[in-house]
C-alpha positions in Angstrom: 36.1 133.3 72.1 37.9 135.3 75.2 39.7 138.6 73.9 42.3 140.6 76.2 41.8 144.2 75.5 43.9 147.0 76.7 42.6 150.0 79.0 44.6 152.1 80.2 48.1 152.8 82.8 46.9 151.5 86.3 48.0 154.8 87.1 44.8 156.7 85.6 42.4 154.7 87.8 42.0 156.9 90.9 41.4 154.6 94.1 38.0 153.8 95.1 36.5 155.6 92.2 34.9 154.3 89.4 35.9 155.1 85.4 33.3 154.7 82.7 35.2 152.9 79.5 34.0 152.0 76.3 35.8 148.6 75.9 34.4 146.8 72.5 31.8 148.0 72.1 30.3 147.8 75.6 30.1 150.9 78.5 32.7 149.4 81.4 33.2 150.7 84.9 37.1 150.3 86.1 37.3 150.4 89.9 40.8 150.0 91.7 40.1 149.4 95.1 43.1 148.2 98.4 41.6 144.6 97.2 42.8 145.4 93.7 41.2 145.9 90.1 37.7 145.5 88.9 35.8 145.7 86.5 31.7 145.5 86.0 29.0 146.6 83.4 28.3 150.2 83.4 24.8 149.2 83.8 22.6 148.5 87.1 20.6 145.3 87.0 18.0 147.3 89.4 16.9 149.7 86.9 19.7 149.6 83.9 21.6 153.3 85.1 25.2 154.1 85.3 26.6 153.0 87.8 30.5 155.0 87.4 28.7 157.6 89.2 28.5 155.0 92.4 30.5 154.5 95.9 32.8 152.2 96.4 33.2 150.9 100.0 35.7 148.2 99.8 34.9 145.5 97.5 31.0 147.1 96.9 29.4 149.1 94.9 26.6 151.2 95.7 24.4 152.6 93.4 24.5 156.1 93.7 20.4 156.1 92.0 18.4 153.9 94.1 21.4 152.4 97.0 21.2 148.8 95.5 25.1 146.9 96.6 27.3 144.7 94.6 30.1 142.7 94.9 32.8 143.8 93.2 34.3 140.8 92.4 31.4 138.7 92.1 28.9 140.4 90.7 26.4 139.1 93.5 23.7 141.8 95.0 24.2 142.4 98.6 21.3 144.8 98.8 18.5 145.2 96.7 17.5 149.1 95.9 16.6 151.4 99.1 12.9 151.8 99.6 12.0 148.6 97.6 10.7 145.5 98.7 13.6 142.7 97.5 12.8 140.8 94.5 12.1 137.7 96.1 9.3 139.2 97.9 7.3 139.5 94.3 8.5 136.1 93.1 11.8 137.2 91.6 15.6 136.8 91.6 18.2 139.2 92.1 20.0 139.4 89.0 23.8 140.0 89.1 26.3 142.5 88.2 28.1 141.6 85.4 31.7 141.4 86.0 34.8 140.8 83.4 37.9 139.1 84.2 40.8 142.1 84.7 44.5 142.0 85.3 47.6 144.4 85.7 50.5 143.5 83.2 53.4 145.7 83.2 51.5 148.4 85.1 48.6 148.4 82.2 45.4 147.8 83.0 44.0 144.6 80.6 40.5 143.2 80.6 38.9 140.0 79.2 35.4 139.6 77.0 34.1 137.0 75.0 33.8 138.4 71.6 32.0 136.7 68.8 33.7 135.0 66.3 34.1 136.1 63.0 33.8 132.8 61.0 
């Protein structure tokens, strides 16, 4: 079941930097960026850091730990972590950021998760 859960005033999201969040249970990163809000695990598929530490360059993410680049509003890695050989070069795929549905109502900040039920 999708839940709304709210974050914060737009206003305390600085643009282009990323804010760690604790949104049920789960570490988010909220990014305003020109394009608008995002939001994205806290958590690099590369190696499983932070990523609120990162730089945001438009609608990417780079990982400020190892340089690996994600689509902000896809989720989908751009670049695979500096100084590694890709994934696919081992027989692997390159797994996703997650991302989470997130809107502005009202001038707060609101984002969607799927929550389990309680029945």
């Amino acid at each position: 079941m999708r839940q709304r859960f709210l974050i914060d005033s737009a206003d305390a999201f600085p643009m282009g930097e990323g804010v760690a969040v604790t949104v049920n249970g789960k570490s988010l990163v909220i990014i305003h960026t020109a394009a608008g809000f995002f939001a994205v695990l806290n958590h690099c598929p590369h190696m499983g850091l932070s990523l609120d530490n990162g730089t945001v360059v438009g609608k990417v993410l780079v990982c400020l730990w190892h340089g690996a680049q994600f689509d902000l509003a896809t989720g989908a890695c751009l670049r695979w972590a500096a100084n590694e050989p890709p994934p696919e070069a081992i027989g692997e795929t390159r797994r996703p950021l997650i991302t989470f549905p997130i809107i502005v109502e009202d001038g707060q900040v609101v984002v969607e998760m799927e929550v389990m039920s309680s029945e």
